[in-house]
Legacy VTK file of the C-alpha trace (Angstrom):
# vtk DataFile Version 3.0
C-alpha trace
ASCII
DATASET POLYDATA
POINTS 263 float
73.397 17.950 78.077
70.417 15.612 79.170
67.690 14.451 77.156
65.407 16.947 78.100
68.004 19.628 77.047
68.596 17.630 73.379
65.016 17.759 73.187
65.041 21.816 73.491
68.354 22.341 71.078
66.459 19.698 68.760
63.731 21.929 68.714
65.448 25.158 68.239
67.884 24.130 65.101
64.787 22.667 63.460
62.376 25.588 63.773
65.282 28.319 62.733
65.354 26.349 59.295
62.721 27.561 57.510
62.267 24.248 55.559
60.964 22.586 58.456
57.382 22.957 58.274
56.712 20.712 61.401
58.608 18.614 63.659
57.310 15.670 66.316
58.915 13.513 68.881
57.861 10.087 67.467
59.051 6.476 69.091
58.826 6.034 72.795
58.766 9.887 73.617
55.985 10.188 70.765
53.984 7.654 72.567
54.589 8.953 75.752
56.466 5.544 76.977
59.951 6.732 77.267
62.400 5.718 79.900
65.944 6.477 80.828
67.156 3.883 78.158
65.040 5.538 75.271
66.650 7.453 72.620
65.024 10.518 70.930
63.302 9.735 67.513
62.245 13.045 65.716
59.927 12.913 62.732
60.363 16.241 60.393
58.641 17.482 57.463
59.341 19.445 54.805
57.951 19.992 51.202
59.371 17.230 48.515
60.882 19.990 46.615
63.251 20.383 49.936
64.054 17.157 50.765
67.095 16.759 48.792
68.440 19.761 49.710
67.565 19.135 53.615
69.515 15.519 53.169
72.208 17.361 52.069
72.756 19.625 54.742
71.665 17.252 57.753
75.571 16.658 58.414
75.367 20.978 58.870
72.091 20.552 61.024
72.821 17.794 63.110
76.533 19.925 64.400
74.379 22.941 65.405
72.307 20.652 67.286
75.059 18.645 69.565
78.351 17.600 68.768
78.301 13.975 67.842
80.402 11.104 68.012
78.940 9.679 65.454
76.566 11.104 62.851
75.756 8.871 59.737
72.511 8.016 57.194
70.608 5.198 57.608
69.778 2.644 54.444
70.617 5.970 51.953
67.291 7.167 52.782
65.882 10.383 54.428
66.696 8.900 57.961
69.782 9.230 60.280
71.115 8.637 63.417
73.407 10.406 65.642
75.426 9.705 69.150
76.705 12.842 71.092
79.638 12.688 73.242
77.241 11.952 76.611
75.726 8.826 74.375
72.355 10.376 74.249
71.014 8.556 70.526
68.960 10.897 68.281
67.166 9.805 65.032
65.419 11.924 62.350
63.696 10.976 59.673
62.163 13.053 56.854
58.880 13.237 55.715
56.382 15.257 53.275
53.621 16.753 53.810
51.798 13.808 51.846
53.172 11.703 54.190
50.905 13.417 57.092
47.665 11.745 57.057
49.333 8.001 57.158
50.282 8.760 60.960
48.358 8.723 63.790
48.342 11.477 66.099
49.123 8.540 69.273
52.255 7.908 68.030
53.523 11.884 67.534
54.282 14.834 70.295
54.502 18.013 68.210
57.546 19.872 68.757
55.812 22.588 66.740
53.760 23.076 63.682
54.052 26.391 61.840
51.808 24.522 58.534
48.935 23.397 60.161
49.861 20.105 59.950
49.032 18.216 63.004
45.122 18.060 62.244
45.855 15.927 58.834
47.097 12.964 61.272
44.884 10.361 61.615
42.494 9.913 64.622
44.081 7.831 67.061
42.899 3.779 67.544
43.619 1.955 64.466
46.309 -0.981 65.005
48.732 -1.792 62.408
48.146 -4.539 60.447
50.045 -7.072 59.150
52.380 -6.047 56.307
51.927 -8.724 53.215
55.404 -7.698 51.922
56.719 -8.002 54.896
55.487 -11.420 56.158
56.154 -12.352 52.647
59.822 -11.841 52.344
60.773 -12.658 56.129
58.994 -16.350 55.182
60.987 -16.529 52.332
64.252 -15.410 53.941
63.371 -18.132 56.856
63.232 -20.804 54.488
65.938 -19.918 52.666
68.565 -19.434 55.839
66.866 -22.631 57.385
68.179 -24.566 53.761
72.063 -23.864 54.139
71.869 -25.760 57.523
73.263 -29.256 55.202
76.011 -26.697 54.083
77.728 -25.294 57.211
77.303 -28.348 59.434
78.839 -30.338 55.998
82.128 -28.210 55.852
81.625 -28.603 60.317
81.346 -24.687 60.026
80.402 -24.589 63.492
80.487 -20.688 63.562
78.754 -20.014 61.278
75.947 -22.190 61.904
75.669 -20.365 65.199
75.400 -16.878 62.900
72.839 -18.373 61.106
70.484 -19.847 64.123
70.899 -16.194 65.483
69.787 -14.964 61.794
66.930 -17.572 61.991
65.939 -16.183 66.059
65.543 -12.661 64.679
63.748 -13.680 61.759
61.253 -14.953 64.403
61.139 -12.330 66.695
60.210 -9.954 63.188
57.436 -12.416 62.505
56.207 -12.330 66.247
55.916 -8.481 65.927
54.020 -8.549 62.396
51.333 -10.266 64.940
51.004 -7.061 67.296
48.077 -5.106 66.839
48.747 -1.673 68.178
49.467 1.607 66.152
53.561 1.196 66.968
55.419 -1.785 67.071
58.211 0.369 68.477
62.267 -0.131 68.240
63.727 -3.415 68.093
65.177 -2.793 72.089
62.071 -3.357 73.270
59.517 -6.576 73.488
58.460 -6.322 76.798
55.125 -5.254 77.075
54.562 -5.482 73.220
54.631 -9.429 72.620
52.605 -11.355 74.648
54.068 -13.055 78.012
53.733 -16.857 76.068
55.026 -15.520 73.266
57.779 -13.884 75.144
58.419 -17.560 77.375
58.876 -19.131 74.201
61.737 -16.644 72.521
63.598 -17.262 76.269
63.120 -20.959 76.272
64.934 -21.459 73.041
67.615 -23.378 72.786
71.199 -21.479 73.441
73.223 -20.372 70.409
76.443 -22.202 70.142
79.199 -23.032 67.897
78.558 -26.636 67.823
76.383 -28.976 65.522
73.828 -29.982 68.254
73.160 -26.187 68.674
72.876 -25.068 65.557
70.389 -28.410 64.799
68.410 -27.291 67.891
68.033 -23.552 67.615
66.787 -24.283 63.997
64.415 -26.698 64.492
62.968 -24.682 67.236
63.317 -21.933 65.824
61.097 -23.366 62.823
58.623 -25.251 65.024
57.681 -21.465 66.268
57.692 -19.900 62.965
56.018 -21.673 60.124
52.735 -22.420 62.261
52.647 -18.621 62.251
53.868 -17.525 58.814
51.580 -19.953 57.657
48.318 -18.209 59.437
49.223 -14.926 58.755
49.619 -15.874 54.841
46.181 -16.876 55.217
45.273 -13.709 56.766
47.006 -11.520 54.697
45.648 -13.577 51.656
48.755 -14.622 50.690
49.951 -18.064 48.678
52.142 -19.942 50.689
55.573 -20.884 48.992
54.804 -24.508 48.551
57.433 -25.302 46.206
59.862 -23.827 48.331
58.671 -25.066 51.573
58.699 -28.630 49.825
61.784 -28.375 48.305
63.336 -27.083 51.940
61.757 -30.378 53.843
63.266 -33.290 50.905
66.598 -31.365 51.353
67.066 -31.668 54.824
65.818 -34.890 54.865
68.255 -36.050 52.812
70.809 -34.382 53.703
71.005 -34.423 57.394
67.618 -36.839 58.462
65.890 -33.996 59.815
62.283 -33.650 59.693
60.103 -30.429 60.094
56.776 -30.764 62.224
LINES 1 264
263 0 1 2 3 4 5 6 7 8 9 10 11 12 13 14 15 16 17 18 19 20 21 22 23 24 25 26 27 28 29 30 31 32 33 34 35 36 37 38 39 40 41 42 43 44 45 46 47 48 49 50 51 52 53 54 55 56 57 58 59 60 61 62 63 64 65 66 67 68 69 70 71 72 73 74 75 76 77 78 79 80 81 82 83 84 85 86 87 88 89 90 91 92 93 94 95 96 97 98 99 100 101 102 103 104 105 106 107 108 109 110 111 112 113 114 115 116 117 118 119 120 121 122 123 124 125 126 127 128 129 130 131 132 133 134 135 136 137 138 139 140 141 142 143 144 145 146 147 148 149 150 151 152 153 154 155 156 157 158 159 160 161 162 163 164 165 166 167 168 169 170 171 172 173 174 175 176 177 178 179 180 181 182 183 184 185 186 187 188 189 190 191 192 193 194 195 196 197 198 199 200 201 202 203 204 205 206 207 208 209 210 211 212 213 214 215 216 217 218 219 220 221 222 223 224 225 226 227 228 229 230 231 232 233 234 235 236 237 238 239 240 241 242 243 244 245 246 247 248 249 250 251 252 253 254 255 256 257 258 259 260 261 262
């Protein structure tokens, strides 16, 4: 089976279950970007009353689609991801109907619509803004990693300094994206093309991730230099207070603890 041919059976299983009110490609093949790396992201919707009961039998669904080698929920919510034998990556996630109008018509290719659904999407054109919450808790979560650095390199837990300057690069690369203004942000497989070419230069010319002190010292100070300039601007623009007893508390700790000063 090729993806064009999962696409078809995709189709087919969802429009013989009467649930399904409508079904669209979303992702890449929503967008219309799609290349011979992209998986297949399906968005489906049924009414509330049936999501439960859809959940439930998705295990059912997905076997009459392909077999899979692997066929599991994502997060315990009405999403999940499946691999079939060929490795062609499928992912569905449920909606309602109330869910309709909060997606834009750009970002969807309807697979079909027996409900009438497709003209509730929104009009193409409007860029996503940042998320508060979001920019919120990934500044908090920086800070926090960035404050067991005196810990690891204290017990000379080289490894898992190197996890955590990884943690600290994604972190980053979450923030970078809350700073894209187009209706998608897409998958996390792809940045080309989304992030801007500096932006882009400055994830590659980070410092290398390795299981030694100097590593983990660099990667995090870099990795800070790049972020808090930003998660500081985008709390302003969100209208957000900036964690100030936090970020203080953060800079006398490493101070003391290791010398290290944040610009």
């Amino acid at each position: 089976m090729d993806p064009d041919g999962l696409i078809s059976r995709i189709r087919q299983v969802l429009h013989d279950d009467p649930r399904v009110l409508a079904a669209w490609l979303s992702g890449s093949r929503g967008r219309g970007t799609a290349d011979r790396h992209s998986d297949t992201d399906v968005w489906v919707v049924v009414s509330a009353d049936d999501v439960p009961g859809f959940v439930e039998d998705w295990p059912a669904t997905c076997g009459r689609i392909s077999p899979t080698v692997l066929c599991q929920q994502v997060g315990g919510g009405p999403v999940f991801t499946a691999i079939t034998p060929q490795w062609l990556r499928f992912d569905v996630a449920v909606g309602t109907p109330e869910d309709v109008a909060g997606r834009s018509r750009a970002t969807l290719a309807p697979l079909f619509d027996r409900a009438g659904l497709n003209e509730r999407l929104r009009p193409a054109g409007r860029p996503l803004p940042p998320d508060p919450g979001r920019v919120s808790a990934l500044t908090t979560e920086f800070l926090r990693v960035l404050g067991l650095l005196p810990v690891v390199l204290g017990r000379h837990e080289y490894v898992v300094a190197a996890s955590g300057a990884g943690l600290l690069r994604q972190l980053l690369i979450q923030l970078l994206l809350e700073d894209v203004a187009v209706e998608d942000r897409g998958g996390a497989l792809r940045l080309a093309g989304l992030l801007p070419p500096g932006r882009l230069r400055m994830l590659a010319a980070l410092p290398p991730v390795e299981a030694t002190r100097a590593s983990a010292v660099a990667v995090h100070l870099e990795c800070a230099r790049a972020f808090l300039p930003l998660a500081r601007d985008l709390h302003d623009r969100c209208g957000l207070t900036w964690p100030a007893d936090l970020d203080d508390a953060l800079r006398r700790h490493l101070r003391a603890e290791l010398g290290l000063e944040l610009t």
